[in-house]
C-alpha positions as CSV (number, residue, x, y, z in Angstrom):
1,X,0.8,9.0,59.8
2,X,-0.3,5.1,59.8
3,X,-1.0,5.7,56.3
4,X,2.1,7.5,55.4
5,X,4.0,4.6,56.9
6,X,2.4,1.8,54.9
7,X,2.3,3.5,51.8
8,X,6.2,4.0,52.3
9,X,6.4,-0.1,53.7
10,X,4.7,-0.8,50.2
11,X,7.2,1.6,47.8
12,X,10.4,-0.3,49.2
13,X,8.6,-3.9,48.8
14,X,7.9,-2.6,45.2
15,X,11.0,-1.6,44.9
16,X,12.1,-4.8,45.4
17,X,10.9,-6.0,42.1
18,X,11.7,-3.1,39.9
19,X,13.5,-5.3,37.3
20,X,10.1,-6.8,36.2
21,X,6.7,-5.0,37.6
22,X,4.7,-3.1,36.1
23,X,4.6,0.3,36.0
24,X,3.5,2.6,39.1
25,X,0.6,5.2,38.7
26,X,3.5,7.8,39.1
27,X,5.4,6.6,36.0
28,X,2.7,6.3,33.5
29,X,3.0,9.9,32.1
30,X,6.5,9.8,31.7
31,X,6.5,6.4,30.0
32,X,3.5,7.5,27.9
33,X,5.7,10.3,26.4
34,X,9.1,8.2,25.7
35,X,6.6,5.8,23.8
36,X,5.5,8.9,22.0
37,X,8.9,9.8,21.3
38,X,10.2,6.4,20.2
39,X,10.3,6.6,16.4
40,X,9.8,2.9,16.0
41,X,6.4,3.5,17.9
42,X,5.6,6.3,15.6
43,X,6.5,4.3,12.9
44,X,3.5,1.9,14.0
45,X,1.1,4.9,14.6
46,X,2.0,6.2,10.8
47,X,0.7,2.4,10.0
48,X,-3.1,3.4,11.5
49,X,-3.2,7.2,10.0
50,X,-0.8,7.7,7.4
51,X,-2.0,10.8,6.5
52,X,-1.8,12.2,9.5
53,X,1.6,14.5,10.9
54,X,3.6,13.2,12.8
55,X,2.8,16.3,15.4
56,X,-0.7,15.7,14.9
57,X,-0.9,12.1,15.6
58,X,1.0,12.6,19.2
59,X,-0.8,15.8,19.8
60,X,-4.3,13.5,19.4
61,X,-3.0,10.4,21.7
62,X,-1.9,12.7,24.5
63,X,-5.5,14.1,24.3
64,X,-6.4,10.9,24.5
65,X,-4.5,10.3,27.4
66,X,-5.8,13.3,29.9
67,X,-7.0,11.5,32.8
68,X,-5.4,8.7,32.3
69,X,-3.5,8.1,35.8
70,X,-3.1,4.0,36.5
71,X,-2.7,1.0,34.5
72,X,-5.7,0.2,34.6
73,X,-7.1,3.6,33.6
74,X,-4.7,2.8,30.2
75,X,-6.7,-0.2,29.8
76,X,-9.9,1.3,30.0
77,X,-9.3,3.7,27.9
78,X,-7.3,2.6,25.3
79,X,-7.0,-1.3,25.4
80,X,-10.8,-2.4,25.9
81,X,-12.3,-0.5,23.0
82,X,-9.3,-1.9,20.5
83,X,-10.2,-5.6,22.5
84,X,-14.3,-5.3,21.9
85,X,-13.0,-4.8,18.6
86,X,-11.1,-7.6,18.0
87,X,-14.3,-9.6,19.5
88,X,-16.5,-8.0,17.1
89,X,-14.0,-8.0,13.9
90,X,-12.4,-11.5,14.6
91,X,-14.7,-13.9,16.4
92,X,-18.1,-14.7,16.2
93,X,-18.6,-14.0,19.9
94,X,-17.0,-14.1,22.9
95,X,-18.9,-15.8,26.3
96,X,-17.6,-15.9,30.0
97,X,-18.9,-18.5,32.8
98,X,-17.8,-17.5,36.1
99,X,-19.9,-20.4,38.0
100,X,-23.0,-17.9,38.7
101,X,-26.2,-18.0,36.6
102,X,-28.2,-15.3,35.4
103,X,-30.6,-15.7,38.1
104,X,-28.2,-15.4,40.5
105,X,-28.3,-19.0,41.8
106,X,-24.6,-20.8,41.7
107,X,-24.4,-22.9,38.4
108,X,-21.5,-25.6,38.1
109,X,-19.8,-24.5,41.4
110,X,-22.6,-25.4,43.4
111,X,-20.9,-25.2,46.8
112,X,-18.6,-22.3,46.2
113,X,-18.8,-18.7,46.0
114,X,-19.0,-17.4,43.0
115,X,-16.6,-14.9,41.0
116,X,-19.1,-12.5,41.3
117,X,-17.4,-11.3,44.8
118,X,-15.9,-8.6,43.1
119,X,-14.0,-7.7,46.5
120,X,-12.0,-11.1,46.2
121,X,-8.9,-11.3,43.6
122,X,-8.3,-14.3,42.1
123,X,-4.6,-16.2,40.6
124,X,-6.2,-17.5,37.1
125,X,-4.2,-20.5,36.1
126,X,-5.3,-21.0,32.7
127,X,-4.2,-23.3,29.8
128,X,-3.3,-20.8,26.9
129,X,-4.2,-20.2,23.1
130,X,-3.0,-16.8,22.1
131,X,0.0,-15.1,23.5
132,X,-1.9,-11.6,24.0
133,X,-5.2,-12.4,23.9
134,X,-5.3,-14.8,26.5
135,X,-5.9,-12.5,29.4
136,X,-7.1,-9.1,27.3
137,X,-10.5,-11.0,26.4
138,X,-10.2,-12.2,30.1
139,X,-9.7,-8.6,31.6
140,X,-13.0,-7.1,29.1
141,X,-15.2,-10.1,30.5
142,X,-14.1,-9.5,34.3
143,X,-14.8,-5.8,33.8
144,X,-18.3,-6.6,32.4
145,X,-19.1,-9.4,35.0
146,X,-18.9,-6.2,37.4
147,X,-15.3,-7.6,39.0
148,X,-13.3,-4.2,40.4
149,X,-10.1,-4.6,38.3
150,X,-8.5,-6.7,35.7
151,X,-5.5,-9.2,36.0
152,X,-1.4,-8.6,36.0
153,X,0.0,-10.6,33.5
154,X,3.8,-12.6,33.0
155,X,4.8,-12.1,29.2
156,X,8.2,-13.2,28.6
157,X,11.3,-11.0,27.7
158,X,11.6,-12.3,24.3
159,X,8.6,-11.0,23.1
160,X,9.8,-7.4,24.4
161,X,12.3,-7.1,21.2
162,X,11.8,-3.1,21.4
163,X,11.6,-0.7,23.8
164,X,8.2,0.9,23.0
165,X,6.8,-2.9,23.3
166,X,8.4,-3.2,26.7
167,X,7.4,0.5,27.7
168,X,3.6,-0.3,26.3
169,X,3.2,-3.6,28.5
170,X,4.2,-2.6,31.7
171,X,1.6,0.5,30.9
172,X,-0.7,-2.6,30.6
173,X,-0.4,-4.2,34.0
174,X,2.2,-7.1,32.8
175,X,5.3,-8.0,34.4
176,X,8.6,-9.7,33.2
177,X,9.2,-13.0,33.0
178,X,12.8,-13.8,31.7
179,X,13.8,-16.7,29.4
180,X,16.9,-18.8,27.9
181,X,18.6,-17.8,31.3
182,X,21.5,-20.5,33.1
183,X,19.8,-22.9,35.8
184,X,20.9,-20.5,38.5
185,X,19.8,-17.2,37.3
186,X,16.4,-19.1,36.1
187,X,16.3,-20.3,40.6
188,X,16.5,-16.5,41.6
189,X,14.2,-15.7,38.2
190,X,11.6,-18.2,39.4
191,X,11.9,-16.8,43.2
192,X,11.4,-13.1,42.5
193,X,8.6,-13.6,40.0
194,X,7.0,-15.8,42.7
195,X,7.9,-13.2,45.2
196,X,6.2,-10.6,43.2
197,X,2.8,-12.9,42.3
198,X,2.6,-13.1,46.2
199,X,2.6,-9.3,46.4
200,X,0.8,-8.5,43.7
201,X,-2.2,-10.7,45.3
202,X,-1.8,-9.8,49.0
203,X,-0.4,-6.2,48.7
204,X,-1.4,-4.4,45.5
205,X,-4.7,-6.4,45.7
206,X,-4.6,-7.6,41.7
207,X,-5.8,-10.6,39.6
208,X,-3.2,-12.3,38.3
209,X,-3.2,-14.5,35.0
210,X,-0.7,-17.1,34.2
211,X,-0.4,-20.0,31.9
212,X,-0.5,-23.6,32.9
213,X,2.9,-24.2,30.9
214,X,6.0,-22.5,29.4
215,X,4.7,-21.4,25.6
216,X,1.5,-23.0,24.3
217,X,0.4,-26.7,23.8
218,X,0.9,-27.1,20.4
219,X,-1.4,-29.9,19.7
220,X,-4.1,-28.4,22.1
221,X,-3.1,-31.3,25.4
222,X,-2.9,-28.7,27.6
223,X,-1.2,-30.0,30.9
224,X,-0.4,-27.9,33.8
225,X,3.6,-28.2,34.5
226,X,4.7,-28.6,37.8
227,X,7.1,-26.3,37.6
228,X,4.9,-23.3,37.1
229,X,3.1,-24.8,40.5
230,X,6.2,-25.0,42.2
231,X,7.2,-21.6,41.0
232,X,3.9,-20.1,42.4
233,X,4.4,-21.5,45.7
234,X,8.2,-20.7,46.2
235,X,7.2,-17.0,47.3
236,X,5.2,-17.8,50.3
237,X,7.7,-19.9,51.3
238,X,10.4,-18.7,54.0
239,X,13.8,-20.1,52.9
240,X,13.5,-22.7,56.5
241,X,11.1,-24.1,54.7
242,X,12.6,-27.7,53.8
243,X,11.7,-30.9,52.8
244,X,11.0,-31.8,56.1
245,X,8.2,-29.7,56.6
246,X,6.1,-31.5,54.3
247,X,3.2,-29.6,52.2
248,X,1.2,-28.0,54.9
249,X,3.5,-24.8,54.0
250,X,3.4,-25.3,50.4
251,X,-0.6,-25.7,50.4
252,X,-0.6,-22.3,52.7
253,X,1.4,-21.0,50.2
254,X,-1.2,-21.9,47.4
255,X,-4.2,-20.7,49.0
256,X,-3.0,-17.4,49.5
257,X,-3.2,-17.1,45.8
258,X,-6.7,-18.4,45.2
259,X,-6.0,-19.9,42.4
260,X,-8.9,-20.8,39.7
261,X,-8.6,-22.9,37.3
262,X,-9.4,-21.3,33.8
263,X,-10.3,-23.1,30.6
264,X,-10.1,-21.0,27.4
265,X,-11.9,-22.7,24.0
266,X,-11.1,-21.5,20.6
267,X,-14.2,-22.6,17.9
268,X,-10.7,-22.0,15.2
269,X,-7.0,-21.5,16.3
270,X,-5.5,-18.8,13.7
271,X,-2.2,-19.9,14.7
272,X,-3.1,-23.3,14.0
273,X,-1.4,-23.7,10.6
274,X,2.1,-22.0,12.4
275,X,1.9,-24.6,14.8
276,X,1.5,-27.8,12.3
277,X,4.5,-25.5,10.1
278,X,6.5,-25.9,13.2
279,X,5.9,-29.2,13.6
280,X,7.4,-30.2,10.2
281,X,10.3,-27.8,11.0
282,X,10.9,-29.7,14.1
283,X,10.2,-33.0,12.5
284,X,12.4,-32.6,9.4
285,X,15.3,-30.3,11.2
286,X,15.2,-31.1,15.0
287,X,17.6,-28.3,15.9
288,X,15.0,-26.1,14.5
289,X,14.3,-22.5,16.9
290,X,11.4,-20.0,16.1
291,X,12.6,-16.7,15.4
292,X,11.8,-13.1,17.2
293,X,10.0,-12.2,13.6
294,X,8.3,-16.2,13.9
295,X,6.8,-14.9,17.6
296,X,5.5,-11.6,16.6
297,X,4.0,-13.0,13.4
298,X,2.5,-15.7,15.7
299,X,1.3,-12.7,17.5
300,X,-0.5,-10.9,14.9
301,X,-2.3,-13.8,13.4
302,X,-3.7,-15.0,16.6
303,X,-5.1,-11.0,17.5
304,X,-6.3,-10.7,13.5
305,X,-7.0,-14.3,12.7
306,X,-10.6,-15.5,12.6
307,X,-11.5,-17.3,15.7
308,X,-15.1,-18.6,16.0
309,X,-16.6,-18.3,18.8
310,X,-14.6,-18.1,22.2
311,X,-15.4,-19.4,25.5
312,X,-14.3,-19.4,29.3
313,X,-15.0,-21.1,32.2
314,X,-13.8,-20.2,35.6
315,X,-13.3,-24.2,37.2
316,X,-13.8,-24.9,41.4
317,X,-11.2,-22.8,43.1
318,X,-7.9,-24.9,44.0
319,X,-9.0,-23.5,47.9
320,X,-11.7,-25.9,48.0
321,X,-10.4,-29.4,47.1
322,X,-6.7,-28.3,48.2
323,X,-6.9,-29.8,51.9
324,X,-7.7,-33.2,50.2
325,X,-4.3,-33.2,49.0
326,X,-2.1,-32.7,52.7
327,X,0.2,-35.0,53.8
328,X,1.3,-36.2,50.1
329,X,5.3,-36.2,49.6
330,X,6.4,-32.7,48.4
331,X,6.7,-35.0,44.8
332,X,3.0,-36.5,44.5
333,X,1.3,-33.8,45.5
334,X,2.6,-31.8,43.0
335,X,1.7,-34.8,40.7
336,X,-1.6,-34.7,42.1
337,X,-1.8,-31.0,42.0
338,X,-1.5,-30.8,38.4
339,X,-3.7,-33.7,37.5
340,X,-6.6,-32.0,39.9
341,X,-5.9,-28.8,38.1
342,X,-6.0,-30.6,34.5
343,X,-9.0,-32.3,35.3
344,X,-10.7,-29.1,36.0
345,X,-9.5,-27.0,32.7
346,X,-10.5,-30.1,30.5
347,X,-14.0,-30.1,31.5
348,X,-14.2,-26.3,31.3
349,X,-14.0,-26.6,27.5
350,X,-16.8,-25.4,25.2
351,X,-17.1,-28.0,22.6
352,X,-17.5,-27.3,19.4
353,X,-18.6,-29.7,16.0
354,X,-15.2,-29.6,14.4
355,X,-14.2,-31.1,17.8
356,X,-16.4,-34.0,17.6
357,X,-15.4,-34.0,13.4
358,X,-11.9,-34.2,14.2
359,X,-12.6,-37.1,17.0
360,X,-14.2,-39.0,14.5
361,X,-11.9,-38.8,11.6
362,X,-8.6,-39.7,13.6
363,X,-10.7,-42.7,15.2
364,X,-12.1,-43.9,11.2
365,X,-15.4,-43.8,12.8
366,X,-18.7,-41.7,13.2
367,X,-19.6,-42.5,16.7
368,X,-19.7,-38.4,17.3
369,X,-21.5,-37.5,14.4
370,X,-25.1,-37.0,15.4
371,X,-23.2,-33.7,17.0
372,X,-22.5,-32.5,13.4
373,X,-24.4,-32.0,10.0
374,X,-22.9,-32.5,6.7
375,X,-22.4,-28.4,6.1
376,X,-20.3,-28.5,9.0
377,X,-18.0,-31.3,8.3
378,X,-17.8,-29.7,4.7
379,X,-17.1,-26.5,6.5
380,X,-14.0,-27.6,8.8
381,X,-13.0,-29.7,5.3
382,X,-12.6,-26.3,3.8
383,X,-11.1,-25.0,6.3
384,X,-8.2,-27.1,7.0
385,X,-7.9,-26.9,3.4
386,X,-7.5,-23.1,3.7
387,X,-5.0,-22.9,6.6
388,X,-2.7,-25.9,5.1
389,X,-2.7,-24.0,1.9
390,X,-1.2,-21.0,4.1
391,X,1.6,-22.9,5.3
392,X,5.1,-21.8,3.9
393,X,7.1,-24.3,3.3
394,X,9.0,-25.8,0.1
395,X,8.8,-29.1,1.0
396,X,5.0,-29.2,2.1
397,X,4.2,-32.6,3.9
398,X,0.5,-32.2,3.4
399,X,-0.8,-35.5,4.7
400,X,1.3,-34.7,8.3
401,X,0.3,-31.2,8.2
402,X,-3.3,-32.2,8.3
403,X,-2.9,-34.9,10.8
404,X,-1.0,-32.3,13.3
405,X,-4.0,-29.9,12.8
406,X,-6.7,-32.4,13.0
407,X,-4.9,-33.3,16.6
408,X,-5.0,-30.1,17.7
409,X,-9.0,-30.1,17.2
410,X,-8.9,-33.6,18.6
411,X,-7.3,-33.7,22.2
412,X,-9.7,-31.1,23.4
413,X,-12.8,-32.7,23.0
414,X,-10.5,-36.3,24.0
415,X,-9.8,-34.7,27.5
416,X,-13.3,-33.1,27.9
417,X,-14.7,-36.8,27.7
418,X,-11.7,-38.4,30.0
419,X,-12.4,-35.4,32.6
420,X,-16.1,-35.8,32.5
């Protein structure tokens, strides 16, 4: 009876958040056959076998399907071998440091617990390269690190442009977040995706993965917003909760979230020459909006482009250093929250020699370069070389499309040595 009545407490608190949650164990079959039956979905699946039937194609992924039961049974089975993939295909490796060495002993969190205590779940607040990678590499390397499930993740309602997309990442543990919405809609927005972070945590027991920022650092200065910090906290908060209370409620808030810090380092951004396009775009026409077709292209160049290798690092827990920051106005500790957080994604990068290249050649000096041989300097050269020579433009600023990309390899390795 007890557990009748908290498994019905936790369908009408689900309920709550219908408009944006992912989908329930119960829903998966039915959503798995309107995908099937979307004919812009089969259109895709005619893309991967074309000489299969139609009939034959769906009769083969609803074999594929048997047993499938939860989200995260959909990932197992059909998102981790296309992600090991990817890793094998498009990078040149793909490493995880979750503060625990080999031999067991605690490695640069030397008074924490590690991520290894797979019982825990964890709010991953990472800075953010590619727009569906991000957290699929993430979810591989916590299933492999021996961690009990994977992470929920926000992907904005522009990307969702058809229904079998929407259908086929709520299959795959992400919720809604909503965008271009009026500054009241985006309050209520804000609260019920806090809301549902809170829950997700506490009741459902999931990781959750999140971006520092709205969209990605362009040039690679990834900087936690304080808005996204401020959203995170707004659903432990009752609505008494004022000014006047100061941030003893707000820090509560926080550390129900156990939030980590998470530094992801690309060796080569794909998307790299789409950001310095953009750039010009912007520069040249400031009015200037990428289009649905602009994000999903941006979207299969980052999961087919090569990559290098790829690294991340799991930074010290916002639960342990968060006390230091009571009694702050609600304004600079938010200021302070963010810097604290930055300071701990920027020495979480894996650096790499086109970093130090990059350094070097923006400075006019060679103070980095006993980190680099010749071959690889003439190795980044060629590649820059090949990535502005992808850019689509008719009026082609090459000397500024070089210096934006050369940035972008730049500010990583310049906020690794300011954090350090």
């Amino acid at each position: 009876m007890g557990k009748s009545n908290h498994n019905s407490q936790s369908s009408i608190l689900n309920s709550q958040f219908d408009e944006i949650r992912p989908y329930e164990p119960e829903e998966m079959k039915q959503a798995f056959e309107d995908m099937l039956n979307d004919r812009q979905f089969n259109m895709v699946l005619k893309g991967f076998a074309p000489w299969l039937p139609r009939n034959i194609r769906n009769g083969l992924m609803r074999m594929a399907f048997i047993g499938v039961k939860t989200p995260l049974d959909f990932q197992m089975r059909f998102m981790k071998p296309v992600v090991k993939y990817i890793i094998r295909k498009h990078t040149d490796g793909c490493t995880f440091d979750d503060g625990t060495l080999r031999d067991g002993s605690k490695g640069h969190n030397a008074q924490l617990p590690p991520l290894r205590d797979v019982h825990s779940r964890y709010t991953f607040l990472s800075n953010h390269r590619d727009i569906v990678l991000d957290s699929a590499l993430l979810d591989v390397k916590l299933v492999e690190a021996g961690h009990e499930t994977t992470v929920e993740i926000g992907i904005g309602d522009n990307l969702l442009i058809y229904p079998w997309i929407k259908r086929l990442v709520r299959m795959n543990k992400a919720f809604t977040v909503r965008r271009g919405l009026s500054p009241k809609e985006m309050l209520r927005s804000s609260q019920l995706m806090s809301s549902y972070i809170h829950y997700a945590v506490t009741q459902k027991h999931e990781n959750i993965w999140i971006a520092q920022r709205e969209g990605r650092a362009k040039d690679s200065d990834d900087r936690t917003q304080e808005a996204v910090l401020k959203m995170l906290a707004m659903g432990g908060l009752s609505e008494t909760q004022g000014a006047a209370d100061g941030t003893a409620a707000i820090i509560e808030s926080l550390r129900e979230l156990n939030i980590v810090p998470l530094t992801i380092s690309y060796e080569f951004d794909p998307c790299d020459y789409l950001k310095a396009q953009e750039f010009q775009q912007k520069r040249d026409l400031p009015q200037f909006k990428k289009s649905r077709q602009d994000d999903l292209d941006n979207m299969k160049t980052g999961i087919f482009g090569y990559k290098g290798r790829v690294h991340y690092h799991c930074g010290r827990p916002v639960n342990e250093w968060i006390d230091e920051l009571a009694g702050l106005p609600r304004n600079e500790f938010y200021a302070e929250l963010s810097q604290r957080i930055d300071k701990e994604i920027h020495a979480g990068y894996r650096i790499f020699p086109n970093n130090y290249i990059a350094l070097d050649e923006l400075n006019g000096t060679n103070r980095y370069a006993d980190h680099y041989t010749e071959a690889d300097k003439q190795r980044f050269e060629r590649y820059l070389q090949q990535q502005i020579d992808k850019v689509r433009l008719s009026d082609k600023d090459v000397p500024f499309l070089r210096k934006m990309l050369i940035t972008m390899y730049e500010n990583p390795l310049r906020n690794y040595l300011n954090a350090k």
